[in-house]
N, C-alpha and C positions, 0 to 999 in steps of 0.2 A: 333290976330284972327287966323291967321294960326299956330301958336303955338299952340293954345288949339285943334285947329283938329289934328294935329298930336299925341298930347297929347292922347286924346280921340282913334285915331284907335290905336296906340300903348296899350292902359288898354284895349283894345276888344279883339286886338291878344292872349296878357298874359290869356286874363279868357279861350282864345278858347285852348289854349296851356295844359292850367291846367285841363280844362271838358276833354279833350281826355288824358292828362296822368291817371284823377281818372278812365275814363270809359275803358282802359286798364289795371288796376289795377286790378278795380273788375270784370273783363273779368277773368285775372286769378287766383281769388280767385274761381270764379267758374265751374274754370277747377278744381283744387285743391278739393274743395266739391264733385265735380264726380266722379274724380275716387280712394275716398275711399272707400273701401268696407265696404258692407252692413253689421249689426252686423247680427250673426245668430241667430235663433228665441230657443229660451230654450224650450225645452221640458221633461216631465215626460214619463220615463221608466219603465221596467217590466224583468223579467226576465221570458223565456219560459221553464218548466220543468213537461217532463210528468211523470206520475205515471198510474199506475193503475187504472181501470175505478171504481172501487168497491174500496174505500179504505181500509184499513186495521182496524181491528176493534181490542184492545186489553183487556186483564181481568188479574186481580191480583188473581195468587192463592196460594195453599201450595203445597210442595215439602212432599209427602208421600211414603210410601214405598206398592209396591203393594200386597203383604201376609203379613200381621201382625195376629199373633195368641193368644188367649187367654188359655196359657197353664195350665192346674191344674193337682193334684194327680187322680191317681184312685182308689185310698182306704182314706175311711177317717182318722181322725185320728188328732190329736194334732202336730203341727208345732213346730219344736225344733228347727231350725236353716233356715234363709234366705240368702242366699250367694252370692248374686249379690246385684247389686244398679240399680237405673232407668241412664239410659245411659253408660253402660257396656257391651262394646263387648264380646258375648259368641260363645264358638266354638259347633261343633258336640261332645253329647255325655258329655258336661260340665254340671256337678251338681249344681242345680240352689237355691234350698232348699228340706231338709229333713222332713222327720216325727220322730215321738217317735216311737220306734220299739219293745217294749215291749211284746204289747198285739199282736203285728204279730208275737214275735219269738213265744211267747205262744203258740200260733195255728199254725207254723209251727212245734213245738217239739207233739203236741196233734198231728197233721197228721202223721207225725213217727212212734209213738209208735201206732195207730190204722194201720199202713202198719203193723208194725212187731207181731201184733197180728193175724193178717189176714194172714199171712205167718205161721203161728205156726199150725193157724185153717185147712189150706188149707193142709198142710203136714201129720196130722190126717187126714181128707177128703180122702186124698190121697190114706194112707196108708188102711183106710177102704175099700175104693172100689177096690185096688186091691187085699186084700181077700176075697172078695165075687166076683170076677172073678175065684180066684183059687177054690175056694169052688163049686162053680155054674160048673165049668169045671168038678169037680169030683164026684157030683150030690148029696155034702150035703148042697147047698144051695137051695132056690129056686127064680125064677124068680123077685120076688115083692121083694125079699133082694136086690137082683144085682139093679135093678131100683134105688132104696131107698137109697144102698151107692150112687149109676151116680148122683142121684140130690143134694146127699149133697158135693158130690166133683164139680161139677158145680154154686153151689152157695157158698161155698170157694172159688173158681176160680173168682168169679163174687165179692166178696168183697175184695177180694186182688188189684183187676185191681181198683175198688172205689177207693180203701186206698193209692194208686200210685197216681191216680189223683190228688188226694186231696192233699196228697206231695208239686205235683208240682202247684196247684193253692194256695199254699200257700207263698212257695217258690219264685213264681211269685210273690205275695202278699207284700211279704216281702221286693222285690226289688221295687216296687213302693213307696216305703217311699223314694224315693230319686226322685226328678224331674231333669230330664237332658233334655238339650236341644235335640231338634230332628235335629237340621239346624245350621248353622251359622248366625249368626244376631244380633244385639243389643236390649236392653231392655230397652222398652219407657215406662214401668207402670209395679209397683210393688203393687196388691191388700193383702199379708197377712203379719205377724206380727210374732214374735214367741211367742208363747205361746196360740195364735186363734187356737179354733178347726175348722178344717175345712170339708164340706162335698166331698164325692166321684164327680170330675169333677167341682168343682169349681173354677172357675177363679183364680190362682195364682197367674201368673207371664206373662206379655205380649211382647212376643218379636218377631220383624220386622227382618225376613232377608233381608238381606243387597245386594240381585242381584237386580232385578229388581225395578229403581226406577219409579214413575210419576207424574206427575202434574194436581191437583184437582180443577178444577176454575168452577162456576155457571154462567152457558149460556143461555140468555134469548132464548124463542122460536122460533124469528125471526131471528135468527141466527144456528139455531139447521142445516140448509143444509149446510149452510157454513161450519159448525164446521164437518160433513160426509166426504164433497169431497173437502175442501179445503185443503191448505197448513198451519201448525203449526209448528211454532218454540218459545219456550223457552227459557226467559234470567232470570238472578237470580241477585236478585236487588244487593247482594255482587259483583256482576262480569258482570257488564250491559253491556260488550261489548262483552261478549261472548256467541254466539249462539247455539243452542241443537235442532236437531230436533225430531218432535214430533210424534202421532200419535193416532190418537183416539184407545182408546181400551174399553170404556163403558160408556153408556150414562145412566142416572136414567129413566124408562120408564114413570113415571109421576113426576110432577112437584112440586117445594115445596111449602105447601098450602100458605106459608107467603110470597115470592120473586117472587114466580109462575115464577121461573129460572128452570132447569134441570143439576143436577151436572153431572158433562163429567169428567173421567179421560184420562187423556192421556199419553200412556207409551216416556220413557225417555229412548231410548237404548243406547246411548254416555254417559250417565251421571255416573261418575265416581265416584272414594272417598270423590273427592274436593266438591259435590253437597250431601248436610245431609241433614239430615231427619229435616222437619220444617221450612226451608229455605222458605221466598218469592219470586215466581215467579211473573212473565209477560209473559203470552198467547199471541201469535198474532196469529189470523188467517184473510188468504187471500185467496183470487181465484184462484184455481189453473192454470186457464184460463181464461184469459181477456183479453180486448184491453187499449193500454196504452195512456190516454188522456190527456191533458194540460186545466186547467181552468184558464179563464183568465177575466180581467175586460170585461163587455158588453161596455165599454165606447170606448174600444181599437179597436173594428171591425167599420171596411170602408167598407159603402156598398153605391153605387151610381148609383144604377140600374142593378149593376151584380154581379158578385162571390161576397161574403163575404171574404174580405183581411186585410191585419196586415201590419202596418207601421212596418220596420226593420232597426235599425239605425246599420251602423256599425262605428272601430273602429276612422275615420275621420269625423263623423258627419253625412255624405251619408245618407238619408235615401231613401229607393226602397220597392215598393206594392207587398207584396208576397198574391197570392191569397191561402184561405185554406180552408180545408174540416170540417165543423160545424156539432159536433155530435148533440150535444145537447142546448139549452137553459134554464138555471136555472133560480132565482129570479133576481141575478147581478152577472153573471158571463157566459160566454158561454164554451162549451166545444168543444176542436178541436180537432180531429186525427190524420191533416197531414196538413203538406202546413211550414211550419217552421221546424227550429230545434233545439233541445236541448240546452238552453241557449241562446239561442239568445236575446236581447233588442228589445221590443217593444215598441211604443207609446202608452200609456194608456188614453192620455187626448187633446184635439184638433186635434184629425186626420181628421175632416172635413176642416179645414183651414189650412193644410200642400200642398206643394209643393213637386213632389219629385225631381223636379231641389234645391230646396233648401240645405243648410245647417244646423244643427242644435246642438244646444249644452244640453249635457243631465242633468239633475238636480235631485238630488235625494227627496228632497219634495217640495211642493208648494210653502215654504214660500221665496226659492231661487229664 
């Protein structure tokens, strides 16, 4: 009998021995549990970048030359020769195409021979009136003679000076059968043939001087103030990184009945050899003055009774309440002026259940 009691508190000791080694045990698994740190809570970012409040509005257009002319003869006349091609730089004073010269030397050798007739006439005239000066001096003429030669030597005189004219409007005449350019410039359209007759002032030969280039783009109405006092630059889809500023220099005063656009040219003073004629452009115009805003998700602003603020995570996860100035409110987006800066990472999704003792990890989409 005393065997089994000793037996017995000996098996009670062992279980009490063994409840307080387990209840030690899990004592310090639940120190271990505590002090792991907490995970940090992921969050969706944003990047802060302002622009201009009025964004930038762009139009596709053509690279045109601002004088382009429609040169023709000024005598009519049958076309013997065309001497340029369409896209052929011509200088000052280059012959572009000629006429038949025939029927002009014609009529320049017929105005010759009527001067040197009227010179013949005139020298008789002449010689008439001055003896009936001498005669009328010594009193065997009379009066109504001396008058009679004055008028036919004044109307000698008067068809001499004709017959000169006519010379030189012929002579004139003559050199018009050759078209030369008046400019420097190239030639985008060639309207005659040889062998076409063509009339006095009809479109020949059309050629673009080469200084002043611009750029032609159709600007709907509600941009027509922008397109006045904003800001224009020019890039040329050949060379998209390279900028040209711009400048309005003419607007179409009414609008076209079918786009109900208004074509605007806009002079090009940088644009050099490298920018040809034809080339497509990209118009941009801006504000020349504006405030520069940040749109951002409406999901992103923390507001809990006061300023509207922006979660701001930095490069350790940190994130801290910056309060900011809200220009605007659109459909899903707000617009800020100030209170942030440039690039900064924002939270765009759960800023009502952030901390800003917490830590956080940033993810670039949802499904992270």
């Amino acid at each position: 009998m005393l065997g089994r009691l000793l037996f017995s508190s000996y098996s009670r000791l062992l279980a009490g021995i063994s409840l307080a080694a387990v209840a030690i045990a899990l004592t310090g698994c639940n120190d271990q549990v505590a002090q792991k740190p907490p995970e940090s809570r992921p969050v969706l970012v944003a990047s802060v970048h302002y622009e201009a409040q009025s964004p930038e509005r762009s139009f596709v257009g053509t690279i045109k030359p601002r004088i382009e002319t429609d040169m023709g003869f000024r005598v009519p006349g049958k076309v013997a020769k065309r001497l340029v091609e369409v896209g052929q730089k011509v200088d000052l004073g280059q012959p572009l195409a000629t006429l038949d010269e025939v029927d002009l030397k014609l009529q320049a050798e017929q105005a010759e021979a009527e001067q040197r007739a009227a010179t013949g006439v005139l020298a008789q005239a002449g010689a008439a009136e001055q003896r009936a000066r001498d005669l009328r001096a010594k009193g065997w003429a009379t009066d109504a003679q001396l008058d009679s030669a004055k008028a036919a030597g004044d109307e000698a005189r008067a068809r001499l000076n004709r017959a000169e004219r006519s010379v030189e409007l012929t002579n004139n005449s003559l050199s018009y059968a050759t078209l030369v350019a008046d400019t420097r410039g190239v030639v985008t359209a060639t309207m005659i043939e040889p062998g076409q007759v063509v009339a006095a002032g009809q479109a020949a030969i059309r050629v673009a001087r080469l200084g002043e280039k611009e750029a032609v783009v159709a600007v709907p109405e509600t941009l027509l103030n922008r397109a006045k006092s904003g800001v224009a630059t020019v890039t040329l889809w050949s060379e998209p990184d390279k900028k040209y500023a711009a400048k309005l220099r003419e607007v179409a005063p009414s609008a076209d009945p079918a786009t109900r656009t208004y074509l605007a040219k806009f002079s090009l003073p940088d644009a050099g050899d490298d920018v040809s004629l034809g080339m497509t452009a990209t118009l941009t115009l801006a504000d020349s003055q504006t405030d520069r805003v940040a749109r951002l998700p409406l999901s992103s602003l923390y507001s809990q009774g006061g300023d509207p603020s922006l979660y701001v995570v930095d490069d350790k996860g940190a994130v801290s309440l910056k309060p900011v100035a809200v220009k605007s409110y659109d459909s899903n987006c707000v617009v800020i002026s100030s209170g942030v800066d440039e690039g900064a990472k924002i939270v765009v999704l759960g800023v009502q259940k952030l901390d800003p003792a917490e830590k956080v990890r940033v993810v670039s989409s949802l499904s992270v």
